[in-house]
N, CA and C of each residue as an Amber inpcrd file, in Angstrom:
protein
   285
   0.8450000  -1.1870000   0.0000000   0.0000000   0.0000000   0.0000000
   0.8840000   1.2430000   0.0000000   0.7460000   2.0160000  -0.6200000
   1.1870000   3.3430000  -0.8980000   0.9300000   4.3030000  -0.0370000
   2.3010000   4.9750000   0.7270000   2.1870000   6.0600000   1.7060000
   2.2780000   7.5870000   1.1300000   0.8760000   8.0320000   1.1210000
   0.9560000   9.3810000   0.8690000   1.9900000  10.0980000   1.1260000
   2.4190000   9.9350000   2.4890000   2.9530000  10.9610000   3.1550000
   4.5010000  10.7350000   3.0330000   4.4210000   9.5340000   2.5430000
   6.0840000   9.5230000   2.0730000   6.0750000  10.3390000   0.5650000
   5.2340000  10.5300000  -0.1020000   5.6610000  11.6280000  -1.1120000
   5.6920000  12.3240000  -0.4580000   5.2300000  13.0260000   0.2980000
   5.3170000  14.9300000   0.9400000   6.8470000  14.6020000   1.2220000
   7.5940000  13.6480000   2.0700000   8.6840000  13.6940000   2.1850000
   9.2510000  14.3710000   1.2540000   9.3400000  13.1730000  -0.1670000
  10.2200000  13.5600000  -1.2940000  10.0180000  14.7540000  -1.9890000
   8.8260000  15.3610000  -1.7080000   8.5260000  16.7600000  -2.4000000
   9.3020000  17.9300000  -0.9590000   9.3170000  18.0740000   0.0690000
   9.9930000  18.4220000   0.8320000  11.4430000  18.7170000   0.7430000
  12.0540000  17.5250000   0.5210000  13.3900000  17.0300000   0.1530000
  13.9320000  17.9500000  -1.2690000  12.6260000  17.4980000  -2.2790000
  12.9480000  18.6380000  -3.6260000  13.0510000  19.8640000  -3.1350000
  12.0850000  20.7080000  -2.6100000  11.6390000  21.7470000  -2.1030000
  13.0040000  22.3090000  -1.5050000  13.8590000  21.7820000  -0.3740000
  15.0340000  22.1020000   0.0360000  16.0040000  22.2000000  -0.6420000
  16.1870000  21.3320000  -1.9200000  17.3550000  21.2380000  -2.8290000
  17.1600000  22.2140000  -3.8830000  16.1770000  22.9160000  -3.6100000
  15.5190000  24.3310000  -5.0600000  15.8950000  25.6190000  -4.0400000
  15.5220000  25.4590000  -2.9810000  16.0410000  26.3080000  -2.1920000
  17.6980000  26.3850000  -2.3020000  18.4980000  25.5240000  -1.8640000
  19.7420000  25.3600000  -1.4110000  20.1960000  25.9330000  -3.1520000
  19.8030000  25.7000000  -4.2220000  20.1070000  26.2030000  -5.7600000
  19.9940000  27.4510000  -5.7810000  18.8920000  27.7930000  -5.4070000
  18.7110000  29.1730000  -5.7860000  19.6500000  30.1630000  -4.7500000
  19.9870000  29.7530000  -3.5230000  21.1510000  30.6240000  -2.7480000
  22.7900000  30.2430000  -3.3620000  22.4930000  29.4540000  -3.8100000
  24.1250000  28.8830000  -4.9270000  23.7870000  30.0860000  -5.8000000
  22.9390000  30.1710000  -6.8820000  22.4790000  30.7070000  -7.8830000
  22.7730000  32.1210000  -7.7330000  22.3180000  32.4680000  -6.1630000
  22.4720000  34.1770000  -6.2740000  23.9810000  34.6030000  -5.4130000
  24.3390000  33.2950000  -5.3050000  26.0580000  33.5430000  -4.8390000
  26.7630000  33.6090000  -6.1540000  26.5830000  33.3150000  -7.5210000
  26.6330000  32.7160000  -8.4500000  27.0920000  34.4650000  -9.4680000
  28.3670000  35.1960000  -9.8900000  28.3230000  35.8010000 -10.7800000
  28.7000000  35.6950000 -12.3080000  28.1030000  36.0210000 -13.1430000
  28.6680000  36.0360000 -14.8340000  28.8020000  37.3430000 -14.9380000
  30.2790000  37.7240000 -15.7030000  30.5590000  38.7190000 -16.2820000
  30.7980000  38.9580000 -17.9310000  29.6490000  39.9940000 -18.5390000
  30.3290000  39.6790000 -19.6890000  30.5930000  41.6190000 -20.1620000
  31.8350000  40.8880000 -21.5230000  32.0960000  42.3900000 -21.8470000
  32.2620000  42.7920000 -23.1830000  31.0240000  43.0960000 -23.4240000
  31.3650000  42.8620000 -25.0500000  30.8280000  44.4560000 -26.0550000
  31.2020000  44.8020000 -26.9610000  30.9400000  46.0270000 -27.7740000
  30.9260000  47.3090000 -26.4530000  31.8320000  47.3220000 -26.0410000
  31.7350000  48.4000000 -24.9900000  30.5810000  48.1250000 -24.0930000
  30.2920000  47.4500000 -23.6420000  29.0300000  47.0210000 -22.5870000
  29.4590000  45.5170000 -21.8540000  29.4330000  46.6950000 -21.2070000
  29.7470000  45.4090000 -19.6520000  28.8040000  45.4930000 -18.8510000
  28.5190000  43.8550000 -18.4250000  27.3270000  43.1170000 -17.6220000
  27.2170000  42.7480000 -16.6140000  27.2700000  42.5460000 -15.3580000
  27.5560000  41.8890000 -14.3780000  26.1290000  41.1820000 -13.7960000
  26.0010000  39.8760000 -13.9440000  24.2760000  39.1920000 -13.7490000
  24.9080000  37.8610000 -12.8870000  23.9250000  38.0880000 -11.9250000
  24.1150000  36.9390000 -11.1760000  23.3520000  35.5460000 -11.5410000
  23.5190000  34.5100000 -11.4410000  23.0530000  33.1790000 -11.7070000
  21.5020000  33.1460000 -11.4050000  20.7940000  33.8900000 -10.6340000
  19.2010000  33.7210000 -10.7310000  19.1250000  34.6120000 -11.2330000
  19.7590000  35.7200000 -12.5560000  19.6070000  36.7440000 -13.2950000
  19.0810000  38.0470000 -12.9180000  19.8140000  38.3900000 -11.6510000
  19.4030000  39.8080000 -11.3990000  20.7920000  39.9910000 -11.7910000
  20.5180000  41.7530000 -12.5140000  21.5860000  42.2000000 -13.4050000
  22.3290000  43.4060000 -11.6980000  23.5650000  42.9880000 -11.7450000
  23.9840000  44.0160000 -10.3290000  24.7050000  45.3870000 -11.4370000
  25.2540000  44.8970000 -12.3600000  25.9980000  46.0520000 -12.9230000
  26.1000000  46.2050000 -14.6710000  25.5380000  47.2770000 -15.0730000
  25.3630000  47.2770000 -16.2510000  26.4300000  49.1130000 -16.9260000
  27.5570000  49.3840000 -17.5850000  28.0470000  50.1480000 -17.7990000
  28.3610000  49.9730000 -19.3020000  28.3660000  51.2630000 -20.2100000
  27.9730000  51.3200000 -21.3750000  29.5030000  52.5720000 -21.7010000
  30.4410000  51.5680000 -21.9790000  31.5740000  52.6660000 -22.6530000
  32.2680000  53.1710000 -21.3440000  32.2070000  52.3170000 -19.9410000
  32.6600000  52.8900000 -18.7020000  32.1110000  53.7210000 -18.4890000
  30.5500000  54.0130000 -18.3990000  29.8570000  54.3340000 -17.7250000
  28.6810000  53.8680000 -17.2370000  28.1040000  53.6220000 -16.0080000
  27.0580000  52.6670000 -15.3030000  25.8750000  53.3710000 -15.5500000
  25.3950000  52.6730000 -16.1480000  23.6760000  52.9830000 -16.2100000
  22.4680000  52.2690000 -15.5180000  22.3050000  52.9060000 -14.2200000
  21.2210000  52.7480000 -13.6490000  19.5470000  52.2490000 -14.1180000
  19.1230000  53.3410000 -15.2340000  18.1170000  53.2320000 -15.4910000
  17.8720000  52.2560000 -16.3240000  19.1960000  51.5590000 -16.9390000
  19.1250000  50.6280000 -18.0180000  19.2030000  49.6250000 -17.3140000
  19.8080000  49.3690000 -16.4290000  19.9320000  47.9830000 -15.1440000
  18.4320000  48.0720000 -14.3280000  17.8330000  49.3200000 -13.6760000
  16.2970000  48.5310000 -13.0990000  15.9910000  48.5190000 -14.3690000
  15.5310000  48.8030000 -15.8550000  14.2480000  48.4200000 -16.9320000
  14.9770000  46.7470000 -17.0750000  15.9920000  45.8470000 -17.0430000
  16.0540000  45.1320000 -17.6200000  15.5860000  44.1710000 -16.4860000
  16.4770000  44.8170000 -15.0920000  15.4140000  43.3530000 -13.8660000
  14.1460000  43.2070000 -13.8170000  13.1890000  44.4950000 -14.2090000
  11.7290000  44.7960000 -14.2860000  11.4900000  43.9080000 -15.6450000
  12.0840000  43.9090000 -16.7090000  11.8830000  42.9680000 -17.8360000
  11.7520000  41.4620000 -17.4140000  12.7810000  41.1080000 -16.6500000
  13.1840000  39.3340000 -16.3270000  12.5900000  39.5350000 -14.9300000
  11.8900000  39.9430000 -13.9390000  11.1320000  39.8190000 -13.1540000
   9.6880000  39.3620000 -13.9340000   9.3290000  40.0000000 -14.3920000
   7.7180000  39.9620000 -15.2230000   7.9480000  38.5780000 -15.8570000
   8.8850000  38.2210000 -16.6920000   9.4830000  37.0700000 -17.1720000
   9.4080000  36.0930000 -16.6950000   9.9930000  36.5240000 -15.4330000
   9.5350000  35.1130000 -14.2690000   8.6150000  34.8480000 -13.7500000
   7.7180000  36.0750000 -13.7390000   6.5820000  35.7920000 -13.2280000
   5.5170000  35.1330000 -13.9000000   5.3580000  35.5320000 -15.2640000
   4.8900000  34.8490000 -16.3160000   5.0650000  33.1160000 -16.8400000
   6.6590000  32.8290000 -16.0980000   7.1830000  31.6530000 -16.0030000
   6.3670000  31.2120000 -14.9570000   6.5340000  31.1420000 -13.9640000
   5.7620000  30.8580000 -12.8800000   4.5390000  30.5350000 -12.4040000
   3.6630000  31.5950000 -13.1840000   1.9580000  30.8950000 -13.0470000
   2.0030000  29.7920000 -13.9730000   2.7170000  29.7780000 -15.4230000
   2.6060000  28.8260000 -16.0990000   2.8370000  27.1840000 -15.3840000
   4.1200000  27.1240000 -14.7330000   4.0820000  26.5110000 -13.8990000
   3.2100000  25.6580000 -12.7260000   2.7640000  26.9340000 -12.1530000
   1.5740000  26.9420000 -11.3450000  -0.0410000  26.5540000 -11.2850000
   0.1710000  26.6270000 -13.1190000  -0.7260000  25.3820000 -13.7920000
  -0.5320000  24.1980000 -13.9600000   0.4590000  24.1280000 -13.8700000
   1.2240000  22.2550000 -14.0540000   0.7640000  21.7850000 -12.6370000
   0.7980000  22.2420000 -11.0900000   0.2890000  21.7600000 -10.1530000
  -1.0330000  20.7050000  -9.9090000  -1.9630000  21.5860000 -10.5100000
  -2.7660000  20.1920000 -10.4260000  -2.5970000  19.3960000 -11.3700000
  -1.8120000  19.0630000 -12.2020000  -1.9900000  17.3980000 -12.9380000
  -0.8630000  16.8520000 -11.9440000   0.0360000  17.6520000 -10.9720000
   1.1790000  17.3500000 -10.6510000   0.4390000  16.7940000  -8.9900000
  -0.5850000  17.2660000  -8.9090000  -1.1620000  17.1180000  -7.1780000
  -1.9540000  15.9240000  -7.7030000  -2.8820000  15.7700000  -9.1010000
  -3.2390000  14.0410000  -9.4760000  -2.4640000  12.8810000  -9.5510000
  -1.3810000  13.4190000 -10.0450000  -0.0870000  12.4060000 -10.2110000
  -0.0360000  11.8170000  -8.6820000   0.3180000  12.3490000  -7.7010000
   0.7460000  11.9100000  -6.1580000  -0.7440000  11.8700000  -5.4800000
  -1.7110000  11.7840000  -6.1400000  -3.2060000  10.9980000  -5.7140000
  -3.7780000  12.2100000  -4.8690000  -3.7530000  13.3770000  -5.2670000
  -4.5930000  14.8250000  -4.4270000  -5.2590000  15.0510000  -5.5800000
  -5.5630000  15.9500000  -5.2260000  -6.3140000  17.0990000  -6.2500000
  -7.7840000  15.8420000  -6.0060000  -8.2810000  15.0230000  -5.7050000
  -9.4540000  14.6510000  -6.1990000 -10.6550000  15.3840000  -5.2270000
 -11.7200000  15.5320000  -6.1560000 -12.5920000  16.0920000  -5.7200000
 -14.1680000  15.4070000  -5.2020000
């Protein structure tokens, strides 16, 4: 017989190892430098430093996290639709 509650374990277990990624992720820098534009984006893609010819542009660094924020967020509900075939799969969601 099949223990529910040993999936919550293993979804738990995932749950911690997405966590423990995503603090890797934002310890995590890429630098790039190319046509006079230099980048500095961390691994969960927030941009820390954006300079154009050695000079830092602010307003161009928040429009692009405001770009890949929305991005993700858009990622995310999509996601967030996958839940219930994902809560039928491990025998929930029934009504």
């Amino acid at each position: 017989m099949n223990n529910p509650f040993s999936q919550l374990g293993e979804i738990n277990k995932m749950r911690q190892q997405a966590m423990q990624i995503q603090k890797e992720l934002q310890a995590e820098e890429v630098n790039v430098d190319k046509n006079g534009v230099q980048i500095v984006i961390t691994g969960d893609q927030k941009i820390k430093e954006i300079k154009v010819n050695g000079r830092s542009d602010n307003d161009v660094k928040e429009a692009v996290n405001e770009a890949v924020k929305k991005s993700q967020e858009v990622a995310a509900k999509k996601l967030a639709s996958m839940q219930g075939g994902l809560a039928g799969l491990l025998g929930g969601g029934g009504q």
